[in-house]
C-alpha positions, 0 to 999 in steps of 0.5 A: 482558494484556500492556501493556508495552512491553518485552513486544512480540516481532518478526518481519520477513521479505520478502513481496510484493516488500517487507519484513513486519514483526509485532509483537506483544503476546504474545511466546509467539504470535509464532510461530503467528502468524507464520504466520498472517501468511505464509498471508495474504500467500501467499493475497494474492499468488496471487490478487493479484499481477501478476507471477505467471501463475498469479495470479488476476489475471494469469487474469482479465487475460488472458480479453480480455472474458470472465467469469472465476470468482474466488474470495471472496478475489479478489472481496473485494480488487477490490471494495476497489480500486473503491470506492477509485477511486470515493471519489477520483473515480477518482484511485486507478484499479485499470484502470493496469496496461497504463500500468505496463507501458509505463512499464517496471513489468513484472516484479517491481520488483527485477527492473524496476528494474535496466533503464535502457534508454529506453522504445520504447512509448507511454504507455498511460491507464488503461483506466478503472475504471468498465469492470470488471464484479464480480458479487460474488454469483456471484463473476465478473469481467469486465474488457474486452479491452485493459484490465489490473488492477493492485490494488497500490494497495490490495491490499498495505494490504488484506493488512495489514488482514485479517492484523491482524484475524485475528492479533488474533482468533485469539491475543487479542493486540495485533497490528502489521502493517507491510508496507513502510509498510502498518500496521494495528493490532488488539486492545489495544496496549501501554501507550503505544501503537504507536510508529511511525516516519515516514520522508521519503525511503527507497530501494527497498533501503534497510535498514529498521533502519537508517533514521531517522526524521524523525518518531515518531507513536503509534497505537493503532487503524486504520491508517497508510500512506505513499506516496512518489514516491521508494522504487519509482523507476526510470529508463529512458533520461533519464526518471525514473519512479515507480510513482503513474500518473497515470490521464490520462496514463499517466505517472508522476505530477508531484506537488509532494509526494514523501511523503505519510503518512495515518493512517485507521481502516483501512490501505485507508482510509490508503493509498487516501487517501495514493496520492490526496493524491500525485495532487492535488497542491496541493489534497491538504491541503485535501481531507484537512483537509476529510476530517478525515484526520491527515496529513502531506505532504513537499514535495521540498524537505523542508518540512512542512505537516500536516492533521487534528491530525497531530502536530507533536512528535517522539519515539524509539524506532518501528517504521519506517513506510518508504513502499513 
């Protein structure tokens, strides 16, 4: 069983609109699981995505009210997406995606980003999580007419959970899946854990090796996520938007933080928790403290305050956790 550090084996590559990166312990499985991890995130993205229209959310997006028959898959990442908008009093709302739309989010962020002309539509609230309708038992789902899913919340953290687990099972390795600051972890890390590298401030396009960190954490199970205000940014005409909605509002949300990073004993269970503490703004570090969560919140003037025995020391040489 490899334990050291210099057994480790990478590989990155761009998936779901951001970068993938895998480690792990077993250089020799690097390869075979490499594709167990591209066969994951293809099976997300075609059940998942909302800029395919051959995705199945795309499908049950447009059936205005009907049932629509999903597969296990599609079922299993919208039941994660409810329970994360009913663990955050629907904070983290799977119902924005008509408010994403209107905010200018509606193609590829790539693609999205590069339009700069002033917004024409009003804004649109969520359409209210507590509307869709999943029987998990005959896999439908009814979404009502007027009401858009978007799972980007949690369906990217949900990827990197399932991709770990199965890597780990299927190799017998220990596994790091980041998906642009997605991370989770299975089977027995290195020695010394998994270093990972907590940036503040990072761009959309930003080079992820070139990033520094502001500070390295070890985990060795579970997950950690990273939501930020400032890497999925955009303008359109004199607004400055980002992908967190505010579900009220519809509008991009107005936060004291600009990143918030929260470690978890899954990456849903992270990013449902990190998306969340952008919303609440100044009650984020109360409510995480009272989760006992480990987290550490970045105001926009760069000062610190952490939670839950995140730690304060530093340390070198991570796999950069750059917020998506």
């Amino acid at each position: 069983m490899p334990t050291a550090a210099a057994t480790v084996a990478a590989r990155t590559f761009r998936a779901l609109g951001t970068s993938a990166t895998l480690l792990v312990t077993d250089p020799d499985a690097l390869g075979p699981a490499g594709r167990v991890l591209a066969a994951e995130l293809a099976a997300i993205d075609a059940a998942c995505s909302r800029f395919r229209p051959d995705s199945e959310l795309s499908r049950v997006n447009r059936a205005r009210g009907r049932a629509v028959p999903v597969s296990a898959l599609f079922a299993g990442a919208l039941r994660v997406a409810l329970a994360g908008a009913a663990l955050t009093d629907g904070d983290v709302d799977p119902t924005c995606g008509l408010s994403l739309v209107r905010l200018g989010y509606d193609q590829d962020f790539a693609r999205a980003r590069r339009r700069t002309r002033p917004l024409r539509r009003p804004l649109a609230p969520a359409g209210g999580w507590r509307q869709v309708r999943l029987d998990p038992a005959r896999l439908l789902v009814t979404v009502p007419a007027g009401v858009m899913l978007d799972l980007g919340a949690t369906a990217k953290a949900l990827a990197a959970d399932r991709s770990a687990a199965r890597v780990a099972a299927e190799f017998g390795c220990g596994v790091l899946v980041n998906l642009g600051g997605d991370i989770s972890v299975a089977g027995d890390p290195p020695a010394d854990g998994w270093l990972v590298g907590i940036a503040d401030d990072v761009a959309f396009d930003a080079i992820i090796a070139d990033v520094e960190p502001s500070q390295v954490v070890v985990i060795r199970d579970g997950g950690l996520a990273t939501s930020s205000t400032s890497a999925r940014a955009w303008r359109r005409g004199g607004a400055s938007l980002h992908h967190i909605v505010d579900p009220a509002t519809g509008q991009s949300a107005e936060s004291c933080w600009r990143t918030v990073s929260v470690a978890a004993a899954s990456c849903v269970d992270a990013n449902i928790a990190s998306t969340a503490a952008i919303l609440r703004g100044g009650q984020a570090s109360g409510w995480l403290d009272g989760l006992r969560l480990p987290a550490r919140l970045v105001r926009h003037d760069g000062s610190i305050i952490t939670t839950g025995g995140w730690p304060a020391d530093d340390d070198a040489g991570a796999q950069n956790g750059c917020p998506a």
